[in-house]
py3Dmol code that shows the C-alpha trace and the ligand (Angstrom):
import py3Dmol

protein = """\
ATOM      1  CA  UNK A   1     -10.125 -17.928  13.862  1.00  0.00           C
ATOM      2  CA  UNK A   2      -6.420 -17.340  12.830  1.00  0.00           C
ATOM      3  CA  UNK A   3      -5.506 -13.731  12.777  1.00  0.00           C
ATOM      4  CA  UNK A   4      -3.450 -11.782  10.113  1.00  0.00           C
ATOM      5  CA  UNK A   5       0.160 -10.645  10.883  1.00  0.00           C
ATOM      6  CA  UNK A   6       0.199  -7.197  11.437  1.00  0.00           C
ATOM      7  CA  UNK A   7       2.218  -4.832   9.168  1.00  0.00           C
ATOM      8  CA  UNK A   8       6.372  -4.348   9.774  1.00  0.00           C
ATOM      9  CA  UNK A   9       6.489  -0.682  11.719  1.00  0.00           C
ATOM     10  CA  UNK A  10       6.782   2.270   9.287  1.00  0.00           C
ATOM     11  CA  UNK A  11       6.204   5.532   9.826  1.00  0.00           C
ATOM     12  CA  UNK A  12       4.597   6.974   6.558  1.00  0.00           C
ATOM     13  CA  UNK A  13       1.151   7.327   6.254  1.00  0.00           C
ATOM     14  CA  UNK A  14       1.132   7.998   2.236  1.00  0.00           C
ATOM     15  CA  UNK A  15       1.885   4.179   0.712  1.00  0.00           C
ATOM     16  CA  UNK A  16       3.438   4.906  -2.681  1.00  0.00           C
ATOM     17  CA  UNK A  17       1.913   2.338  -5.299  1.00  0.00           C
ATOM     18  CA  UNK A  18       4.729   1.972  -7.913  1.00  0.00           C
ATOM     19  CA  UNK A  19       4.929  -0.030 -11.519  1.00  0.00           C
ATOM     20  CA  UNK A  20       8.721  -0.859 -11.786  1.00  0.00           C
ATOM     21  CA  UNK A  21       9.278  -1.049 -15.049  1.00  0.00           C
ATOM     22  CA  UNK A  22      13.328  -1.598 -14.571  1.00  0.00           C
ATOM     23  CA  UNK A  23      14.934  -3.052 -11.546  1.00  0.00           C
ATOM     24  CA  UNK A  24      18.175  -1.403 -12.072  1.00  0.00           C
ATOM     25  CA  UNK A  25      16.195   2.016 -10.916  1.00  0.00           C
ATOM     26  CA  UNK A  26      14.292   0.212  -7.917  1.00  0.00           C
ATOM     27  CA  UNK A  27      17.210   1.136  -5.180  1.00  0.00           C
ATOM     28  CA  UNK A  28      17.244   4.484  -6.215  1.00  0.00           C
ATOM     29  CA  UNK A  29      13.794   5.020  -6.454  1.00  0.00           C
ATOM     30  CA  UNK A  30      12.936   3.893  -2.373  1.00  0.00           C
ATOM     31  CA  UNK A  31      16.025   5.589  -1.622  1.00  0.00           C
ATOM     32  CA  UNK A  32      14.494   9.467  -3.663  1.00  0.00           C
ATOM     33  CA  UNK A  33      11.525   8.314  -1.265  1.00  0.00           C
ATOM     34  CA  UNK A  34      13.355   7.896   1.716  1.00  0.00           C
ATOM     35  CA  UNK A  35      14.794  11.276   1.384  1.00  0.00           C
ATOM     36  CA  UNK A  36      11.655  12.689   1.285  1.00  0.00           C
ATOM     37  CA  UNK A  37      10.634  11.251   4.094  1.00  0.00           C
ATOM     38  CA  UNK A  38       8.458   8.111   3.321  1.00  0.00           C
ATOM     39  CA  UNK A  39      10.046   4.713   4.593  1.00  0.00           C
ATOM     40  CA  UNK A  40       7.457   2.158   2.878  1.00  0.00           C
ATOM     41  CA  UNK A  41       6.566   1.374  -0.904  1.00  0.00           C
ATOM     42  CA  UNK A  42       4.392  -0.524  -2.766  1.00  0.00           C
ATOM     43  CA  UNK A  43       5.812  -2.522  -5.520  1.00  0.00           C
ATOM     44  CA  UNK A  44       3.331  -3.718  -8.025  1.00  0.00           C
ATOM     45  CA  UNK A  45       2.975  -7.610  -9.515  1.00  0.00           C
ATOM     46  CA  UNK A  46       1.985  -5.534 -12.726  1.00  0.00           C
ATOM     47  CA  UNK A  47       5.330  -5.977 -14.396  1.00  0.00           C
ATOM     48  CA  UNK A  48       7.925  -8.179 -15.284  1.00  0.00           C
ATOM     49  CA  UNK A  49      10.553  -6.106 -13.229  1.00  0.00           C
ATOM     50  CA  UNK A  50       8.636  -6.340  -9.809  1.00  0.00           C
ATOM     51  CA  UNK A  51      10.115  -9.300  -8.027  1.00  0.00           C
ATOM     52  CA  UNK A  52      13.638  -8.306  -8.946  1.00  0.00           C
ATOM     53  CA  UNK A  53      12.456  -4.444  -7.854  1.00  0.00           C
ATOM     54  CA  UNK A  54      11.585  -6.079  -4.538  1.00  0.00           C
ATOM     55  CA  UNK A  55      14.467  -8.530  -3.913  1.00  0.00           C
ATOM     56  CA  UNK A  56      16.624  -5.323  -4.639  1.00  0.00           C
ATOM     57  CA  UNK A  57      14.950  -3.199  -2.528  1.00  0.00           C
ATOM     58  CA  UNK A  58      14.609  -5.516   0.394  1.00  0.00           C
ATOM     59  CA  UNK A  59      18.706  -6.160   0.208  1.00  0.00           C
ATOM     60  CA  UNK A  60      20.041  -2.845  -0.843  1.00  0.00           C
ATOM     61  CA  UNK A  61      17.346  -0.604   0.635  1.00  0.00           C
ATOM     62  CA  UNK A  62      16.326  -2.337   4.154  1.00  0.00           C
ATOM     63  CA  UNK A  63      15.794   1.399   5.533  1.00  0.00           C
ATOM     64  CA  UNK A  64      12.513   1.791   3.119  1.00  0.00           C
ATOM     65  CA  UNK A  65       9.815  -1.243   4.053  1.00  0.00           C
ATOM     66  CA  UNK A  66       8.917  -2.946   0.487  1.00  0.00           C
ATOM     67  CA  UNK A  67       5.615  -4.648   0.222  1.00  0.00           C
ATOM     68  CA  UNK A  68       3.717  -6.303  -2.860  1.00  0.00           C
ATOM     69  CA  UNK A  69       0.857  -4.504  -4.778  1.00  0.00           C
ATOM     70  CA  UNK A  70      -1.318  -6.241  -7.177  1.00  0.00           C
ATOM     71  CA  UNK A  71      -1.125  -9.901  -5.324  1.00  0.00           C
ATOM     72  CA  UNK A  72      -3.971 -11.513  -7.364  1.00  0.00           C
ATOM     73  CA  UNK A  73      -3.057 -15.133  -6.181  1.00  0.00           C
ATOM     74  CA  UNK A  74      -1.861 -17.692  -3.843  1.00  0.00           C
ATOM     75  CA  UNK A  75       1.573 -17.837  -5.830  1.00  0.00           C
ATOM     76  CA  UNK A  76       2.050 -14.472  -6.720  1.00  0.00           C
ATOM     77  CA  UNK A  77       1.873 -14.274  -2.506  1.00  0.00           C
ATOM     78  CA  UNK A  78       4.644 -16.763  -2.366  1.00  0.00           C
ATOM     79  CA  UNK A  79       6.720 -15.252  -4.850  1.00  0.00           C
ATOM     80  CA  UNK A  80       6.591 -12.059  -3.564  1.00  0.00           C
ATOM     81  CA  UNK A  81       7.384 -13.425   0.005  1.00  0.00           C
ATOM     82  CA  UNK A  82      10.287 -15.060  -1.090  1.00  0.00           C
ATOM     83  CA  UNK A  83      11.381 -11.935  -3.131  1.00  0.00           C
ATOM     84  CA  UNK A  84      11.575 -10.131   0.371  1.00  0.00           C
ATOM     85  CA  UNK A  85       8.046  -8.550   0.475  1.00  0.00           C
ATOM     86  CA  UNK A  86       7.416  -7.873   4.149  1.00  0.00           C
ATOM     87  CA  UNK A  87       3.412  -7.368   3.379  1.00  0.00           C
ATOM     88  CA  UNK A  88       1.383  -7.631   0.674  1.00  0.00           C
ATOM     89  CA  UNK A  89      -1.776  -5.757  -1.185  1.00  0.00           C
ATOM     90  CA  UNK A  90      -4.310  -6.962  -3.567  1.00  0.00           C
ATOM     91  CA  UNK A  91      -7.063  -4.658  -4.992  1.00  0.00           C
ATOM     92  CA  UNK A  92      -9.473  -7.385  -4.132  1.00  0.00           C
ATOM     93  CA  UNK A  93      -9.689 -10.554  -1.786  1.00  0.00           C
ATOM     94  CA  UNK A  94     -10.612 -14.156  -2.605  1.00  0.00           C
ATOM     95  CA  UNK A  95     -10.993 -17.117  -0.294  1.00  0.00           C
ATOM     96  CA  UNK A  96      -7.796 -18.782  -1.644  1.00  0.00           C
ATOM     97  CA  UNK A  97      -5.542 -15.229  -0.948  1.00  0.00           C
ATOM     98  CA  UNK A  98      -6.622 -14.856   2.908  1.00  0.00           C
ATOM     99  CA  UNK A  99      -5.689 -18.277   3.609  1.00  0.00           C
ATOM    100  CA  UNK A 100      -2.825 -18.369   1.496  1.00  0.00           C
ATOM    101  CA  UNK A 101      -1.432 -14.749   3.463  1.00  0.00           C
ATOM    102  CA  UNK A 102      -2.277 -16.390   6.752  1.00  0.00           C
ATOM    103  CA  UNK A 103      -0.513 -19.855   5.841  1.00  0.00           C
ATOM    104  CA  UNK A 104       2.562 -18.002   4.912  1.00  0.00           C
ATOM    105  CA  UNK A 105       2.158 -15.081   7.839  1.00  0.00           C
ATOM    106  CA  UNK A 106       2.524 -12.806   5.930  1.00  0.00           C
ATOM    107  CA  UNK A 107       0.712  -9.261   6.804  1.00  0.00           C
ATOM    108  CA  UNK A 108      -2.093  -8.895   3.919  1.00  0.00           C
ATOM    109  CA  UNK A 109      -3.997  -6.087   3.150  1.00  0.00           C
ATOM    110  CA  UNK A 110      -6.886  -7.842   1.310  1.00  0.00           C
ATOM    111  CA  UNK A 111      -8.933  -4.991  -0.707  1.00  0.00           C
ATOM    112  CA  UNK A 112     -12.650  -4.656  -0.333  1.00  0.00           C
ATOM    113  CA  UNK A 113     -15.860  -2.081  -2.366  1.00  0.00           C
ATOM    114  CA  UNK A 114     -18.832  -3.552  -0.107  1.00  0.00           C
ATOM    115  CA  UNK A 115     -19.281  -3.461   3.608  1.00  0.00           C
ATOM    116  CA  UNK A 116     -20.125  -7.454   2.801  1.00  0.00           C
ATOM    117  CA  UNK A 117     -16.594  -7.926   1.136  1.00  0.00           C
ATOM    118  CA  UNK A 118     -15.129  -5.951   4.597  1.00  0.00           C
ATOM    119  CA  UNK A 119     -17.333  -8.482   6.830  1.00  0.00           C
ATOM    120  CA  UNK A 120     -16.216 -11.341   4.781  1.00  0.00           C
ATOM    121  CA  UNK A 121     -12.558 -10.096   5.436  1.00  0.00           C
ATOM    122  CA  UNK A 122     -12.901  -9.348   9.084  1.00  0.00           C
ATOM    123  CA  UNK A 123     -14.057 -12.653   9.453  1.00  0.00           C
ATOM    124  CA  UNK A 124     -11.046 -14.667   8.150  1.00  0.00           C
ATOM    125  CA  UNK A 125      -8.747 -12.414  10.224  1.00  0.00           C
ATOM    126  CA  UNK A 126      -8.159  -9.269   8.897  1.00  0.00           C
ATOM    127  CA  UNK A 127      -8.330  -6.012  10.206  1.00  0.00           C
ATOM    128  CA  UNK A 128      -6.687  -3.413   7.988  1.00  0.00           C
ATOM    129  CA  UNK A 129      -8.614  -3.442   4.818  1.00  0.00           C
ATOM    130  CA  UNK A 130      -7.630  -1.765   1.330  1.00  0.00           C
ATOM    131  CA  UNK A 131     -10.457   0.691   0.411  1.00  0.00           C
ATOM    132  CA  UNK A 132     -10.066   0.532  -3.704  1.00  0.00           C
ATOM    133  CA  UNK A 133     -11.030   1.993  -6.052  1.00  0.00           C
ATOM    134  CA  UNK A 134     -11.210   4.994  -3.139  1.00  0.00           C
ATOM    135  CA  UNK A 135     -12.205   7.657  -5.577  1.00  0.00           C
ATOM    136  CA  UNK A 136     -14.596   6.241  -7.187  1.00  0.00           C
ATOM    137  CA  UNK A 137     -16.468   4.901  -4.940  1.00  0.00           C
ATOM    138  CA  UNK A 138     -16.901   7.458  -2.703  1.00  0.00           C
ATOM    139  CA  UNK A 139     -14.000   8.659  -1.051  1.00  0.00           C
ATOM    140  CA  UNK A 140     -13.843  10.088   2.638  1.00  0.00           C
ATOM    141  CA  UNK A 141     -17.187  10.335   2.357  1.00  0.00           C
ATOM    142  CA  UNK A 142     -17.757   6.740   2.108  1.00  0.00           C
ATOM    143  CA  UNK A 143     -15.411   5.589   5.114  1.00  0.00           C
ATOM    144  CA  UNK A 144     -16.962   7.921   7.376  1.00  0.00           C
ATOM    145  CA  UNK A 145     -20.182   6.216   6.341  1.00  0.00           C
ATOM    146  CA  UNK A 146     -18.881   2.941   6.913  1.00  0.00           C
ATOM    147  CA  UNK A 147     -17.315   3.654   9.874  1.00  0.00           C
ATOM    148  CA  UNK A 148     -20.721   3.952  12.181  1.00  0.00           C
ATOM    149  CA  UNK A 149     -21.299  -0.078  11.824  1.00  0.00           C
ATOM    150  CA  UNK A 150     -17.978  -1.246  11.369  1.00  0.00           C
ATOM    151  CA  UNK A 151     -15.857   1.059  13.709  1.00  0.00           C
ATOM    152  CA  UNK A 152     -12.965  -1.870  14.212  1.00  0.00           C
ATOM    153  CA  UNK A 153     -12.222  -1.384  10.478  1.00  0.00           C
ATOM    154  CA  UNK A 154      -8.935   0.392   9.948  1.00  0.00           C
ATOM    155  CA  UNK A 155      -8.457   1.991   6.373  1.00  0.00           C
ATOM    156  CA  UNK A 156      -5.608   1.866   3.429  1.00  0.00           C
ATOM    157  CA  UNK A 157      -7.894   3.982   0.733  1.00  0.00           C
ATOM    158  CA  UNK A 158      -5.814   4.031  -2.518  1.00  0.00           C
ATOM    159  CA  UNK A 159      -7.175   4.575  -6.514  1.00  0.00           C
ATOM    160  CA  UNK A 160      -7.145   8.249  -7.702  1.00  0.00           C
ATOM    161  CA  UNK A 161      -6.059   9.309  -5.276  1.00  0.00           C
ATOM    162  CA  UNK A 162      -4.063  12.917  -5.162  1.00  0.00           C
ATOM    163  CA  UNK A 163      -1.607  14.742  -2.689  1.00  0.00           C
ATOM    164  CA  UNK A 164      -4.710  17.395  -2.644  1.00  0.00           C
ATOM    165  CA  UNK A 165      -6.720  14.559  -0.722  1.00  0.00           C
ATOM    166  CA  UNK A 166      -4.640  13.000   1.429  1.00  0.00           C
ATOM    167  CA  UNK A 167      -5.444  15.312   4.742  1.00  0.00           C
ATOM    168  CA  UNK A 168      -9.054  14.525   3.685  1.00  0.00           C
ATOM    169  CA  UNK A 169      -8.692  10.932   4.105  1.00  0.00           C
ATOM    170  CA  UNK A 170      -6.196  11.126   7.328  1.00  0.00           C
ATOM    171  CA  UNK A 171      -8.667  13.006   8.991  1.00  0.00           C
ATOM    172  CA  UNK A 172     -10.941   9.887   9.310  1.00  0.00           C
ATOM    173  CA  UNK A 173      -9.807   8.016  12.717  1.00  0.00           C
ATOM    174  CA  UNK A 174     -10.169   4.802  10.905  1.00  0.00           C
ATOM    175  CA  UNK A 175      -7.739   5.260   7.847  1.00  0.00           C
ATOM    176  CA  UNK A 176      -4.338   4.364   8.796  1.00  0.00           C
ATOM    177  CA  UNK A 177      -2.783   5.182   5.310  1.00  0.00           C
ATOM    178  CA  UNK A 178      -3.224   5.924   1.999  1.00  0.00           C
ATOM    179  CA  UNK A 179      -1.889   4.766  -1.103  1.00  0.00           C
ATOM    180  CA  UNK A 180      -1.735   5.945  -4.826  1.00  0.00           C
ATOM    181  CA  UNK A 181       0.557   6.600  -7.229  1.00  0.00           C
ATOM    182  CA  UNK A 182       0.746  10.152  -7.878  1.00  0.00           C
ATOM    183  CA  UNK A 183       4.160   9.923  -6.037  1.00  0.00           C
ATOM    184  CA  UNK A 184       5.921   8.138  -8.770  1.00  0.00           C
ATOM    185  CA  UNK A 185       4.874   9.051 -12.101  1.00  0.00           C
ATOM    186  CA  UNK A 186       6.032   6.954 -14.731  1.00  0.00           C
ATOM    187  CA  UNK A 187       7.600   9.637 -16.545  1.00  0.00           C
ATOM    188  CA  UNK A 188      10.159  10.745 -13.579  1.00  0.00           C
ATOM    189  CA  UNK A 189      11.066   6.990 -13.243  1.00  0.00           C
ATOM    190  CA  UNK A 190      11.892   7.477 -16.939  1.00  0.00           C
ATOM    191  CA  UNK A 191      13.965  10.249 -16.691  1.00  0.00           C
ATOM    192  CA  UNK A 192      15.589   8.821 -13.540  1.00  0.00           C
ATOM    193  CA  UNK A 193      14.698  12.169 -11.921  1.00  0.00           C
ATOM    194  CA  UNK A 194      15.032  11.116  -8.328  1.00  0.00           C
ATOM    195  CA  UNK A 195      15.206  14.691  -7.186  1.00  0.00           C
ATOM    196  CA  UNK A 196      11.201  14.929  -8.457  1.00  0.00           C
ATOM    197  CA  UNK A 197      10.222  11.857  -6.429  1.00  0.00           C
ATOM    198  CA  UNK A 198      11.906  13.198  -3.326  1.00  0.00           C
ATOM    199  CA  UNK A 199       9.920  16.888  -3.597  1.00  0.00           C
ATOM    200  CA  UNK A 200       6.662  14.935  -4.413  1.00  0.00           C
ATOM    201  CA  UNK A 201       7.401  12.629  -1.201  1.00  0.00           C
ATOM    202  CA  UNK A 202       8.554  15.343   1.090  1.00  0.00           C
ATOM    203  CA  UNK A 203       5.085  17.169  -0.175  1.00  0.00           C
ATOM    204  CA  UNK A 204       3.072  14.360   0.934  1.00  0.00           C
ATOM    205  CA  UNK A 205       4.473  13.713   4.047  1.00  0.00           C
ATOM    206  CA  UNK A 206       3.831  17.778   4.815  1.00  0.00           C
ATOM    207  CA  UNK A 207       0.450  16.929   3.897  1.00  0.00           C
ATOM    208  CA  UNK A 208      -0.202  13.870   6.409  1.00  0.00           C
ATOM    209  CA  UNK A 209       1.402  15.683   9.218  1.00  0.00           C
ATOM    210  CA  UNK A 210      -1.910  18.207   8.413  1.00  0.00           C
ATOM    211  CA  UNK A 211      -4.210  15.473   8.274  1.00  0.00           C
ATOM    212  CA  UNK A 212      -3.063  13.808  11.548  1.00  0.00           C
ATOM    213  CA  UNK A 213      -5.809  13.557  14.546  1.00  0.00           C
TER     214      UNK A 213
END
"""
ligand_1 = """\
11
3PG
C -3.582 0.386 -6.629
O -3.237 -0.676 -7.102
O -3.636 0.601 -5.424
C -4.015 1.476 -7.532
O -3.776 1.196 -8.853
C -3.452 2.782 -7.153
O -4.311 3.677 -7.691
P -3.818 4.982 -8.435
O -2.899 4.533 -9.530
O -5.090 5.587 -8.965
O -3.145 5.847 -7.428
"""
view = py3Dmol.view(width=600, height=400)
view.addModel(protein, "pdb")
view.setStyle({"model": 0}, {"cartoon": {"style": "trace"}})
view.addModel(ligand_1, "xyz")
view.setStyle({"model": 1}, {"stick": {}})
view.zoomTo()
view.show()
């Protein structure tokens, strides 16, 4: 079988998940990350201002690693590879998105709820597996669980998740990362307050260095 390209290098371990409503704010917004600390983002297909957000990012901001969120199909894949996405998320995984991600080699974090949907994934090629909705279905609680049969798994839990849980999760040998978007709330991307994204960032960060093995 064909394996998955493996993710560009970063250093964070907290993924933030971001709706970019305006891609005039995008380079500002990974760089108020990058200050605090966190050299990755998430930009999500969920609005009309994402691809621009990532073709910004990607040329203005090469420092901060820009990935797409939401990926929901073979062309939204392509688009967002040609934007500049160096990896891509998608809250679920269908046949038609792990082939397309492999086709294009393009690292793809393919999200999974079922030890079945994990298997299913594992099997096409892919290692690193987005645990969504995290909260909801269990949290730490549920990786550790999973984690006896299916030890090669390795973990990027996001959905409700908090800064008060991310040691929690980073605790667990097989979670890599976490995601969520508690880092960028919608109303400080409003008010363009960058300094508010960079405390929130530099707080998370502080956090994973506690939850580190
Ligand atoms: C995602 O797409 O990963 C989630 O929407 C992030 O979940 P959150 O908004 O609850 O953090």
């Amino acid at each position: 079988a064909q394996k998955a390209a493996t993710l560009p290098a970063f250093r964070t371990r907290v993924l933030p998940v971001v709706v970019v409503d305006d891609a005039d704010h995008a380079v500002d917004l990974a760089r108020a990350l990058w200050a605090g600390g966190i050299d990755a983002i998430e930009v999500t297909l969920r609005s009309d201002a994402a691809l621009a957000a990532i073709e910004r990012i990607a040329r203005h901001a090469p420092e901060v690693v820009v990935g797409a969120g939401t990926v929901l199909s073979a062309q939204q894949l392509h688009q967002a590879r040609d934007a500049g996405a160096r990896f891509a998320l998608s809250p679920g995984c269908t046949p038609a998105l792990l082939q397309a991600a492999l086709s294009a080699r393009l690292p793809f974090v393919p999200g999974v709820a079922t030890p079945s949907e994990a298997m299913r994934a594992a099997e096409a090629g892919y290692s690193l597996l987005k645990f969504f909705p995290a909260e909801s279905l269990g949290g730490p609680d549920t990786l550790r669980a999973w984690a006896g049969p299916l030890p090669h798994l390795r973990w990027c839990p996001t959905g409700g998740i908090t800064a008060a849980r991310v040691a929690d999760y980073l605790a667990l040998p097989t979670v890599a990362m976490v995601g969520g978007s508690w880092l960028t709330p919608r109303s400080a991307l409003q008010a363009k307050d960058w300094g508010a994204i960079t405390a929130l960032a530099r707080d998370a960060v502080q956090r994973s260095a506690t939850g580190a093995a």
